[in-house]
C-alpha positions as a Python dict, from the first residue, in 0.01 Angstrom:
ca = {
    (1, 'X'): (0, 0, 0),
    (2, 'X'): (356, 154, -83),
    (3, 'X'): (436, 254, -459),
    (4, 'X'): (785, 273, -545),
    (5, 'X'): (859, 500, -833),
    (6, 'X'): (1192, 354, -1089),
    (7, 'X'): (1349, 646, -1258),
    (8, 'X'): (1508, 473, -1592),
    (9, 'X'): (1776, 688, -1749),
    (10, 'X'): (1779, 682, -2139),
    (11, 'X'): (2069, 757, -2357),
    (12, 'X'): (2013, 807, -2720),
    (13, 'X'): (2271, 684, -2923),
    (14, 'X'): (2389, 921, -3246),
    (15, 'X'): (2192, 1203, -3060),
    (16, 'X'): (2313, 1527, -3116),
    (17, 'X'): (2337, 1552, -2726),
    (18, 'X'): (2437, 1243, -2584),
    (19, 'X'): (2808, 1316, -2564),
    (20, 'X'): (2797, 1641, -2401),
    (21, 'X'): (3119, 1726, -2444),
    (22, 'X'): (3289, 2035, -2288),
    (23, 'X'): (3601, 2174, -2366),
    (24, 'X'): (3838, 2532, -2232),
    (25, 'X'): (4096, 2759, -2390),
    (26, 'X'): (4285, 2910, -2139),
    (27, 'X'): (4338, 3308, -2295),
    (28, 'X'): (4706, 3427, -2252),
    (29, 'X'): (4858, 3702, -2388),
    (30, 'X'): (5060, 3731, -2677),
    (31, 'X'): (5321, 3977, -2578),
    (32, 'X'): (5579, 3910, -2317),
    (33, 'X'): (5529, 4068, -2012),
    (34, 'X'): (5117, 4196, -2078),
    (35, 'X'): (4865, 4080, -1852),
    (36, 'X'): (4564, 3960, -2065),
    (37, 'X'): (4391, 3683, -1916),
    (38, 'X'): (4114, 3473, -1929),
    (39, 'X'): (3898, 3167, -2093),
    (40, 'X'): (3687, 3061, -2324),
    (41, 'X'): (3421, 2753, -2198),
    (42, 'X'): (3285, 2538, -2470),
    (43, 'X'): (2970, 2326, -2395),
    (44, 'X'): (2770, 2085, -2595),
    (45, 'X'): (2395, 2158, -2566),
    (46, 'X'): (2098, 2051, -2810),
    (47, 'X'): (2076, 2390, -2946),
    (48, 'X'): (2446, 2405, -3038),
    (49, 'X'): (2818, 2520, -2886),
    (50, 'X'): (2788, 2750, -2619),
    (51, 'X'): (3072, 2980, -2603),
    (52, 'X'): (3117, 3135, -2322),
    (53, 'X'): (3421, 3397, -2278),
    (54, 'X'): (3554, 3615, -1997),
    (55, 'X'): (3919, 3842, -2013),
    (56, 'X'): (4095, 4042, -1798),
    (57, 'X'): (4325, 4307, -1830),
    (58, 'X'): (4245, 4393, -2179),
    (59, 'X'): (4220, 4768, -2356),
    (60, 'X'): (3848, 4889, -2294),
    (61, 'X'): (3662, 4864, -2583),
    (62, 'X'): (3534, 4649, -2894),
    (63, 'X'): (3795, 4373, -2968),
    (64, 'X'): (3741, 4114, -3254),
    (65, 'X'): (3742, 3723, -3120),
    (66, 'X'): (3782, 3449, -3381),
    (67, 'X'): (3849, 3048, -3365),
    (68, 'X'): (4156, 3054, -3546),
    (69, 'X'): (4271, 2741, -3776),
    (70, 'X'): (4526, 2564, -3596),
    (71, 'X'): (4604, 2499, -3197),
    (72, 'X'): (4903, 2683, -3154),
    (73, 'X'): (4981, 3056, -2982),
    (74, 'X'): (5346, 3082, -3041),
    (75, 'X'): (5481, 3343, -3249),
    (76, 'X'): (5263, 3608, -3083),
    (77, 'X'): (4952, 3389, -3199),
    (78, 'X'): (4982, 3386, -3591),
    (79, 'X'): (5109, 3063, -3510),
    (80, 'X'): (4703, 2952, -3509),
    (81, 'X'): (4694, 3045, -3903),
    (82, 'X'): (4389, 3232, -4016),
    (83, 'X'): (4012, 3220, -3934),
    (84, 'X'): (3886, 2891, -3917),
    (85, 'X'): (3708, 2888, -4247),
    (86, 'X'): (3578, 2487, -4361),
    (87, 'X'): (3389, 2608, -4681),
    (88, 'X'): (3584, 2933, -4776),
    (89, 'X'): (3382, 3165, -4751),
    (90, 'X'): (3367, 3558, -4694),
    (91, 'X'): (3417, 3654, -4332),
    (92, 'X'): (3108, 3767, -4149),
    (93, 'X'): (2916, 3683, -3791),
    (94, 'X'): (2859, 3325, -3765),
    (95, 'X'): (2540, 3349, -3549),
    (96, 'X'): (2363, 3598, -3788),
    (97, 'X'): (2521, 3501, -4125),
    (98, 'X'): (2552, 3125, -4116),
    (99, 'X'): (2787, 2887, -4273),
    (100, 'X'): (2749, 3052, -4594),
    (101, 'X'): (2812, 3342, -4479),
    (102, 'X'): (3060, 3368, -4232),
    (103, 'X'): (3418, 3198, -4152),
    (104, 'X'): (3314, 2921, -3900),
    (105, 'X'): (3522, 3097, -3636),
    (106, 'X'): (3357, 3442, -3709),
    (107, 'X'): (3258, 3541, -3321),
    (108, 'X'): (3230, 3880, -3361),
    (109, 'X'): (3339, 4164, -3060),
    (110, 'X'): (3406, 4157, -2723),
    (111, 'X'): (3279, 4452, -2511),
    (112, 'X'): (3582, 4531, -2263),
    (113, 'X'): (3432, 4750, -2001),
    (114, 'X'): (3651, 5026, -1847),
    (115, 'X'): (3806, 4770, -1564),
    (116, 'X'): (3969, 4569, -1849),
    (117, 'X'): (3703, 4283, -1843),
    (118, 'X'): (3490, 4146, -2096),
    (119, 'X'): (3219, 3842, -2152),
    (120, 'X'): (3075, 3704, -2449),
    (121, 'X'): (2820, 3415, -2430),
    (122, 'X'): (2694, 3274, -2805),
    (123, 'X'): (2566, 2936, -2884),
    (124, 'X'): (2620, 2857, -3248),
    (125, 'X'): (2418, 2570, -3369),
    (126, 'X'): (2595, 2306, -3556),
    (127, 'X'): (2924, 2411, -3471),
    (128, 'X'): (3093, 2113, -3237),
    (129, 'X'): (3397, 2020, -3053),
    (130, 'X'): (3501, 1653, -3201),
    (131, 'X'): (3308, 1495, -3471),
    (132, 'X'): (3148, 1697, -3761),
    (133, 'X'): (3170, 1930, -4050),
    (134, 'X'): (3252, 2194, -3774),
    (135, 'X'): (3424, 2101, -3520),
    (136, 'X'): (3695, 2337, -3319),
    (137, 'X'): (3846, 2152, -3042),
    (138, 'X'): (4204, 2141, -3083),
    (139, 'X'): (4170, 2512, -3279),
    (140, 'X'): (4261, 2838, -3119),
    (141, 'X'): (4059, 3097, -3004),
    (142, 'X'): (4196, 3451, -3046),
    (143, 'X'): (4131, 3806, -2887),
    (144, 'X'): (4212, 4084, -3119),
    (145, 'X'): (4373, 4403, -3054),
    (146, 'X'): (4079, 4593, -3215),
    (147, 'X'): (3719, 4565, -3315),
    (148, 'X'): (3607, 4304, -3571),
    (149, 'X'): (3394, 4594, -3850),
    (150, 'X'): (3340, 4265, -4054),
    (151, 'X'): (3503, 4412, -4345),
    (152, 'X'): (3675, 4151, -4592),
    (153, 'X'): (3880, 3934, -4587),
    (154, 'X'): (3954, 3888, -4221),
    (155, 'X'): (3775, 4196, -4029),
    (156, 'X'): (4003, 4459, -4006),
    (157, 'X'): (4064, 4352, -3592),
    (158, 'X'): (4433, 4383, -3573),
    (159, 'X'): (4701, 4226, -3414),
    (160, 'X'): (4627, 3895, -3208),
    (161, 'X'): (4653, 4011, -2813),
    (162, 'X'): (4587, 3699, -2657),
    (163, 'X'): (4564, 3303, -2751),
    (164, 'X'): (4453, 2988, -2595),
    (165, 'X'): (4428, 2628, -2800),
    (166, 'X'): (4066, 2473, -2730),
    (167, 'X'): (4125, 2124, -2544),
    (168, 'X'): (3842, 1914, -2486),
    (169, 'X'): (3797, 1845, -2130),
    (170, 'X'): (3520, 1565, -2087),
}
C-alpha cells in the first residue's frame, strides 16, 4: 500500500510572527564627497527585530549607532531629529537596559576594524517595523562619528557620519 503524506501550512493570525516583515536602510554618508557606506537589514523573527549592520569606509574604531526619530538624512543627518525615544526616557543600551531604560533607538557601538568595516547583529525583542508601541520603519538609522559612552542625554557620539531612512521592504 502507498501512504501519501499532506503537509498543511498554518498561519496564525495576530501572531507576533506571521507578518515577517523585513525592511533596509541603505547607510550613506553625511558629508559630500566621504565614502561611508553600507546597510542596516531589519527582520521580523519571534524573538524580536534583528538588526543586522555592515559599513565601509568608516574611521577604525568604536562609533555610536542610533534609530533616529524621523526618516530623513538631509542636512548632514540632523535632519532625522534626535534618538528615537517613545516613553522619554534616559539614554542607555536598549538590549541590556530595556524600554525603561534606554531610548528605543539606543544600539550602542560599532566596532570598525582597521580596513574601515564594521558589523553589528542585535535582536531587540518587542521593537518592530509597522504596527506597535515600537515600531521604526520609516525612522533613520545613524552612524556616529565617535563612540556611544552612554553618558546623558544623547551619548556623547558626535557628529552623525552616515544616514539611511529604514523602508520596509516585504
Amino acid at each position: 500500500m502507498k501512504r501519501v503524506m499532506v503537509v498543511v501550512g498554518c498561519l496564525v493570525v495576530g501572531a507576533p510572527w506571521a507578518r515577517a516583515e523585513s525592511g533596509k536602510a541603505v547607510i550613506q554618508a553625511t558629508a559630500e564627497g566621504a565614502a561611508i557606506s553600507g546597510e542596516a537589514t531589519l527582520t521580523e523573527t519571534p524573538e524580536g527585530l534583528n538588526v543586522s549592520v555592515r559599513v565601509a569606509n568608516v574611521t577604525p574604531g568604536k562609533h555610536g549607532l542610533h534609530i533616529h526619530q524621523y526618516g530623513a538624512c538631509g542636512d548632514a543627518g540632523n535632519a532625522a531629529g534626535g534618538h528615537y525615544n517613545p516613553h522619554g526616557v534616559k539614554h542607555g543600551l536598549l538590549p541590556t537596559d530595556g524600554f525603561t531604560g534606554a531610548h528605543a533607538g539606543d544600539l550602542g557601538n560599532i566596532d570598525i576594524g582597521a580596513d574601515g568595516s564594521g558589523t553589528l547583529e542585535l535582536t531587540l525583542p518587542e521593537l518592530r517595523l509597522s504596527g506597535g508601541e515600537h515600531s521604526v520603519g520609516g525612522r533613520s538609522v545613524i552612524l556616529h562619528e565617535k563612540a556611544d559612552d552612554f553618558g546623558q542625554p544623547t551619548g556623547n557620539a558626535g557628529g552623525r557620519i552616515g544616514c539611511g531612512v529604514i523602508a520596509i521592504t516585504s
